[in-house]
C-alpha positions in Angstrom: 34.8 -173.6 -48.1 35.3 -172.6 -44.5 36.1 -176.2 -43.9 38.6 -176.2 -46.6 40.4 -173.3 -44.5 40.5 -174.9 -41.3 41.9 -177.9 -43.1 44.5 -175.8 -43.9 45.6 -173.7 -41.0 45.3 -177.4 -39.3 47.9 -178.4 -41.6 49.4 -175.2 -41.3 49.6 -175.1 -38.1 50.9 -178.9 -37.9 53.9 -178.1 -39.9 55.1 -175.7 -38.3 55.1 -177.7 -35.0 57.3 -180.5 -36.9 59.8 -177.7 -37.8 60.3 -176.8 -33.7 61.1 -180.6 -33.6 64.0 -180.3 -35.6 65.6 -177.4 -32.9 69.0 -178.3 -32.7 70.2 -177.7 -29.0 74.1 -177.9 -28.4 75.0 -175.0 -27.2 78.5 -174.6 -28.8 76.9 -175.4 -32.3 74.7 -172.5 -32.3 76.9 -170.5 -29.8 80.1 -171.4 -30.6 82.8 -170.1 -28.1 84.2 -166.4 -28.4 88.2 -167.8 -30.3 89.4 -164.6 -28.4 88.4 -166.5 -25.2 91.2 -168.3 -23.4 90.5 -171.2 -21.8 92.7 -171.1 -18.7 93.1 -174.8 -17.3 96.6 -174.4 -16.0 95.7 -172.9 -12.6 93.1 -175.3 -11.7 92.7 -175.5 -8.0 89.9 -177.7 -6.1 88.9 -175.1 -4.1 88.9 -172.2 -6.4 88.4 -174.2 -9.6 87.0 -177.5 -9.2 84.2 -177.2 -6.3 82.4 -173.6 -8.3 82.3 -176.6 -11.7 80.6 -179.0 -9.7 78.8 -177.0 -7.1 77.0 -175.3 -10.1 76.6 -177.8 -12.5 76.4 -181.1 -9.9 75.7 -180.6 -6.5 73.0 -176.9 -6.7 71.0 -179.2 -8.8 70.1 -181.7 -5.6 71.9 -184.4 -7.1 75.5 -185.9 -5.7 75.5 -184.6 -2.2 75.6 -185.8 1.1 72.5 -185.3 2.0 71.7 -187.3 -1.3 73.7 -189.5 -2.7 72.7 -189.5 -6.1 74.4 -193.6 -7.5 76.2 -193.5 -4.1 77.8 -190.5 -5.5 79.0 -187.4 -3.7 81.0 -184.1 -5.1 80.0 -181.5 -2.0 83.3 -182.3 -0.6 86.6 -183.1 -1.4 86.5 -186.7 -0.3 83.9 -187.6 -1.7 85.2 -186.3 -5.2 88.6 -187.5 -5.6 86.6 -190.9 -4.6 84.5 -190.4 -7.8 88.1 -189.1 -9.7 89.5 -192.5 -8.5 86.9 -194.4 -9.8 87.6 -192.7 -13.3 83.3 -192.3 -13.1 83.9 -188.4 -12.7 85.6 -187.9 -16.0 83.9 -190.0 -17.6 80.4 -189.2 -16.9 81.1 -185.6 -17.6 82.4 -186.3 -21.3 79.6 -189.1 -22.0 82.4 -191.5 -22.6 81.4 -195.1 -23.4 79.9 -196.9 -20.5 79.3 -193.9 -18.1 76.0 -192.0 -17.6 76.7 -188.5 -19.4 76.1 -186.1 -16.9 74.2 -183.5 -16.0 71.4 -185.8 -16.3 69.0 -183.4 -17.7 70.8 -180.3 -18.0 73.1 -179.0 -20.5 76.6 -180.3 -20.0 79.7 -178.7 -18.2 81.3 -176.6 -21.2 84.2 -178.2 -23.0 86.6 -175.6 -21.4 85.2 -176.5 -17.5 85.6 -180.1 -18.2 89.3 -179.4 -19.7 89.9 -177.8 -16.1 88.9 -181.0 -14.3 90.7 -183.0 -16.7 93.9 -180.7 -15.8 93.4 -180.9 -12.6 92.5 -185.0 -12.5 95.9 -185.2 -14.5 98.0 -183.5 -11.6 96.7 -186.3 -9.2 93.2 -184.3 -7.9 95.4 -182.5 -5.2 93.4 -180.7 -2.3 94.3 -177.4 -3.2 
C-alpha cells in the first residue's frame, strides 16, 4: 500500500514537472506592451538613443566590446557600430532574420520598440549624433 502511494506522488510529482516544460517565455506574449505606450522612434540619436540599447542589451553583458570582440564584433563605440550597421549584421542579428545569429545570445531579445529605434535610426544613414 505505502508503495502504491509513493508510486503515485512519483507520478505526481513527474507530471507536474512536464507541465513547467511547457512555460511559454516571450515576453510580449505573456506581457504584451501597455497600447497606451508610444513607441517614440522618431528622435533616435546614437548617443542618446542607440549606445543606452546596445550598452544594456550588448555590450554590459561582456560580449561585443573592445576589450572582447565577440565574432570580431564591437558596439562600445560608434565605429565600431556603424561598422556592424554596414555590414547589415546589426539589424539583422537583432531581429533573428534568416542567416544571422539572433542576438542576445542567451538573453531575452531587445523589445520590438528598441529595435524599431535602431531600425529608424539605421534608415537615416547611422549618423553620429
Amino acid at each position: 500500500m505505502a508503495h502504491q502511494i509513493i508510486n503515485k506522488l512519483i507520478l505526481s510529482g513527474i507530471f507536474a514537472l512536464s507541465l513547467s516544460a511547457c512555460y511559454y517565455d516571450k515576453a510580449d506574449k505573456i506581457y504584451p506592451a501597455d497600447p497606451n505606450q508610444v513607441c517614440d522612434t522618431a528622435n533616435t540619436k546614437y548617443t542618446l538613443t542607440i549606445a543606452p540599447i546596445l550598452k544594456t542589451n550588448c555590450t554590459d553583458k561582456g560580449c561585443h566590446t573592445t576589450a572582447k570582440q565577440d565574432a570580431n564584433i564591437v558596439l562600445d563605440n560608434y565605429a565600431g557600430t556603424k561598422a556592424c550597421v554596414d555590414g547589415g549584421r546589426l539589424i539583422g542579428s537583432l531581429k533573428g532574420s534568416v542567416g544571422y545569429s539572433a542576438m542576445p545570445k542567451g538573453y531575452p531579445l531587445i523589445s520590438t520598440c528598441d529595435v524599431a529605434k535602431i531600425q529608424n535610426w539605421i534608415n537615416k544613414g547611422a549618423p553620429n549624433n
